[in-house]
KOLBALO-487262 format. One record per residue (C-alpha): x, y, z; residue in three letters. Coordinates in pm, whole numbers, plus 50000, padded with zeros to 5 digits. Layout:
REM KOLBALO-487262
XYZAla ...
***
This chain:
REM KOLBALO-487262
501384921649214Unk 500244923248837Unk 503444936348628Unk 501854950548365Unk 497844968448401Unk 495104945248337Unk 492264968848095Unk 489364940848234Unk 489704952348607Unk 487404977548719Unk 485434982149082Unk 482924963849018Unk 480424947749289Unk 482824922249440Unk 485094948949553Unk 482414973349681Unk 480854951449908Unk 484094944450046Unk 484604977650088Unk 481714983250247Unk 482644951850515Unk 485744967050607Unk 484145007150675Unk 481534989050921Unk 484354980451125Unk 484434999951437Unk 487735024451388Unk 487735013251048Unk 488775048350910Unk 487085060650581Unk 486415033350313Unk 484185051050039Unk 483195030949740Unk 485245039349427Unk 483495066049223Unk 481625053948918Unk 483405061048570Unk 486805067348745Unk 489705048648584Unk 490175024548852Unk 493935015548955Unk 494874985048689Unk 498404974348823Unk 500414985049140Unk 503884992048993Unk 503605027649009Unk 502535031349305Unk 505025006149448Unk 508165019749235Unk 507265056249383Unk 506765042349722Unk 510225023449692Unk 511955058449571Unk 510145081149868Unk 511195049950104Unk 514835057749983Unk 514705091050058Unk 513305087350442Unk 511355067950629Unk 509345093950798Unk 508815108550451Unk 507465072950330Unk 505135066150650Unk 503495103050532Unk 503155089650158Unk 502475055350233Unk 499035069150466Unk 498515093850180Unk 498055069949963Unk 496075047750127Unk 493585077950167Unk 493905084649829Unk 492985049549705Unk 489935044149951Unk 488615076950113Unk 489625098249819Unk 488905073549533Unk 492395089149361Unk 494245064949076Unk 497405055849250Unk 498195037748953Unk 498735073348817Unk 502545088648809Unk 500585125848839Unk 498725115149115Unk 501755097949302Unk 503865127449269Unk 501495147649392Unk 501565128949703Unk 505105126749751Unk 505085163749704Unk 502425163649969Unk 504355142950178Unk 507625161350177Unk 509505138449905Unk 512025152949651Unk 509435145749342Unk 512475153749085Unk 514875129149234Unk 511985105749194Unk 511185113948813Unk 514925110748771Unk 515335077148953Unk 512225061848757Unk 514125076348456Unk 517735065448518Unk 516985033048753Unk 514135016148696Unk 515324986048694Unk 516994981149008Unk 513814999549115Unk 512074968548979Unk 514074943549056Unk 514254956149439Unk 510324953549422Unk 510434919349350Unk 512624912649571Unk 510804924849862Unk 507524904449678Unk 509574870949671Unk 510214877450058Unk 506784885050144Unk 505754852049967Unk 508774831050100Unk 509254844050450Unk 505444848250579Unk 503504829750271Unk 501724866450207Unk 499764864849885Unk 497104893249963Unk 496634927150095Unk 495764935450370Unk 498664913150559Unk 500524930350833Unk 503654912750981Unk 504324921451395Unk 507444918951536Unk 508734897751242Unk 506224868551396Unk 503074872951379Unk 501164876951085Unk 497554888651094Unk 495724882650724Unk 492554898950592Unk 490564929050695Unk 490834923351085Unk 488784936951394Unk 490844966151529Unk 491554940951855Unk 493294914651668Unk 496044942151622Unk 495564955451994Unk 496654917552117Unk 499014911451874Unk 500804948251995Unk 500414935452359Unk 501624902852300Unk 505004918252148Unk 505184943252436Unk 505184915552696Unk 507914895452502Unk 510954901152726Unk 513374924352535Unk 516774909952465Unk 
***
């Protein structure tokens, strides 16, 4: 997580062939290649302090937003480093966009400091330093752009954990 947007980034090679790795992948969903002479997204603390303020509001409303923008990003080739663009989204995914304006307004720094919070415990807890990471069952971490069947035995492996 940069804190503050980096003018040098842009999609450049690099990041479209991995792009293009990860749409091969069978059930990969839609990975398009970032649209030439589109401001490409510099920092993530916009899209994160949004996230963090739909995420307070519900957690059904976040799941919607959080796959919205993750469509927006690399299907739609959208800025999610852009406040317009996130708000439209929360709109989109049934979030009270003026509580969020105010909150970003009135709060930001506990919004901030809650970010980093949840950053540190990423990097202390599971030693996460990249996307994609996804955590299962508060055990298992899977790192990297992933066959579709690491997370299918991961899932089973959980399920056939005995419960209590």
């Amino acid at each position: 997580m940069r804190r503050a947007p980096d003018p040098t980034i842009e999609f450049n090679d690099y990041r479209r062939k991995r792009w293009e790795v990860i749409g091969s992948q069978p059930e990969a969903g839609e990975f398009r290649p970032y649209p030439p002479g589109k401001p490409f997204p510099q920092w993530s603390l916009p899209g994160l302090a949004v996230a963090k303020c739909v995420e307070r509001q519900s957690k059904e409303i976040f799941e919607r937003f959080d796959l919205l923008a993750f469509n927006a990003l690399y299907r739609d080739g959208q800025n999610i480093a852009d406040y317009d663009v996130l708000f439209g989204l929360a709109r989109e995914a049934g979030a009270d966009v003026e509580a969020i304006e105010a909150a970003l307004a009135n709060d930001t720094e506990a919004i901030q400091q809650s970010i980093l919070e949840d950053w540190q415990e990423a990097v202390t807890k599971y030693s996460i330093t990249g996307i994609p990471t996804v955590v299962v069952n508060d055990e298992m971490v899977i790192v990297g752009a992933v066959p579709t069947d690491n997370y299918r035995r991961a899932i089973r492996h959980y399920l056939e954990q005995p419960v209590g």
